[in-house]
C-alpha positions in Angstrom: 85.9 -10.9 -14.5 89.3 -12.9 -14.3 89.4 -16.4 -13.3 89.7 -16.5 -9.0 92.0 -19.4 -7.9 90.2 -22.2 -5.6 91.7 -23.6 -2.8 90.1 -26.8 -1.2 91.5 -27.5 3.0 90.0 -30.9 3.1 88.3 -32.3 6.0 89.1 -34.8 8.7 85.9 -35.7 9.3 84.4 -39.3 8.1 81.5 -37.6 6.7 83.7 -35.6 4.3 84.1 -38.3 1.9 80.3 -39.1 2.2 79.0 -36.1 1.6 81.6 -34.4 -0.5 83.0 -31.0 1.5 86.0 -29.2 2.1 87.0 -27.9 6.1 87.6 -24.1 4.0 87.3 -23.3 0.6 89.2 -20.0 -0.2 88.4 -18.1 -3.6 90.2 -15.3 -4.1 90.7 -13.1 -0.3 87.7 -14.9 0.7 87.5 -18.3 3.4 84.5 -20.2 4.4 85.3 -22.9 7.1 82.1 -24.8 7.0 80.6 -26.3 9.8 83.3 -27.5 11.9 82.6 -30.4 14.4 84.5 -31.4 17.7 86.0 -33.6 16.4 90.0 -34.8 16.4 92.0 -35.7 13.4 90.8 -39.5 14.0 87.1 -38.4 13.9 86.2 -39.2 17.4 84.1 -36.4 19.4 86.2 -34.5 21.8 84.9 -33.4 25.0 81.4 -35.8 25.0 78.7 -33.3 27.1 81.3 -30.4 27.4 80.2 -27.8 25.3 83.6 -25.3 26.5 85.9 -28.5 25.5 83.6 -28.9 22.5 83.9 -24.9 21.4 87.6 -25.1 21.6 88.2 -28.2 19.8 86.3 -26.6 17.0 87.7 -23.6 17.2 91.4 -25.6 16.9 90.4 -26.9 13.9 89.2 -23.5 12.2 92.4 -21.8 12.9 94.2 -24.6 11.3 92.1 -24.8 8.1 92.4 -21.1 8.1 96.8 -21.4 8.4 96.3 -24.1 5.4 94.1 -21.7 3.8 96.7 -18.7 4.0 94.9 -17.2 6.4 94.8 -16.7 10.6 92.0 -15.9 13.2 92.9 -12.4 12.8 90.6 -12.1 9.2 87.4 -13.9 11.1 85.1 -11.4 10.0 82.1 -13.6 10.8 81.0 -16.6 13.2 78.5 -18.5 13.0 77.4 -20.4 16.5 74.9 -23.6 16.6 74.0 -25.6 19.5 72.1 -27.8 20.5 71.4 -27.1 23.8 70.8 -23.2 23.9 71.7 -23.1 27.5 75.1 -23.7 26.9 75.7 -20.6 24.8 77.4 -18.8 28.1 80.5 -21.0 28.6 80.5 -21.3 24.1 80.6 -17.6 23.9 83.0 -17.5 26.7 85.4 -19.7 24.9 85.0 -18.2 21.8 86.1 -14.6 23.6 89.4 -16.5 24.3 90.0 -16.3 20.7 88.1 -13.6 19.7 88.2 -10.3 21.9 90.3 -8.7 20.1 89.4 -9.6 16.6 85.3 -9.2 17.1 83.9 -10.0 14.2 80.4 -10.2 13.8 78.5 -13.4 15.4 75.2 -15.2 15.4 74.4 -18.0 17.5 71.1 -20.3 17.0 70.0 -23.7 18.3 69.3 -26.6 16.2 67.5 -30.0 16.8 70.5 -31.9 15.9 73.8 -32.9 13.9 74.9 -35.9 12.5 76.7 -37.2 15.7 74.0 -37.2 18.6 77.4 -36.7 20.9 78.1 -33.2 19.4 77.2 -30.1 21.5 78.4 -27.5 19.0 79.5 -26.8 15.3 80.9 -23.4 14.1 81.6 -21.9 10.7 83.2 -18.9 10.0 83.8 -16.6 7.5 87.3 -14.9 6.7 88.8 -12.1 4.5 92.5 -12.2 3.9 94.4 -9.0 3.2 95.7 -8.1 -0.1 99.3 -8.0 1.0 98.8 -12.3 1.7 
């Protein structure tokens, strides 16, 4: 098996440094944007109890990581959704149709207890393959 090339998007986030990730990491055709927070380039949490602002912000960041990464929105073949607040999945999912309707790759959305930053509503990772022609 030949040596893949490794491409590190670093992260924005204040915890990046801390706890030593990447925003994508792409390896050959394939991108993993970890778990992407709403947060702005400055680390302060966009759209504080609105989980639609909160979807979209993350959702912002993926697609750039995924332009640094040589990739688009268009290769999302899989999102991963978790909230805190399970109730809030409607206007999340309704967001996350604004990008993805026409793509639909695969999803799964869970809640969790908590993340890092108490303010934060929703994190999303996805998972992207880019075409050979790119």
């Amino acid at each position: 098996m030949e040596n893949m090339k490794r491409t590190l998007v670093p992260s924005s986030s204040p915890y990046a440094p801390i706890v030593g990730f990447s925003r994508a990491v792409r390896v050959g055709n394939f991108v993993a944007v970890g778990g992407t927070a709403p947060i702005d380039a400055d680390g302060n949490t966009v759209g504080v109890d609105d989980p639609a602002a909160q979807t979209r912000q993350c959702l912002e960041t993926i697609k750039a990581a995924l332009t640094e990464a040589g990739s688009s929105m268009q290769d999302v073949v899989r999102t991963r959704m978790l909230l805190t607040r399970i109730d809030d999945w409607n206007s999340i999912a309704r967001v996350r149709g604004e990008y993805f309707s026409e793509i639909r790759p695969v999803d799964t959305v869970v809640q969790v207890s908590q993340f890092i930053n108490p303010e934060w509503l929703v994190e999303i990772e996805v998972d992207a393959i880019v075409p050979d022609d790119r």
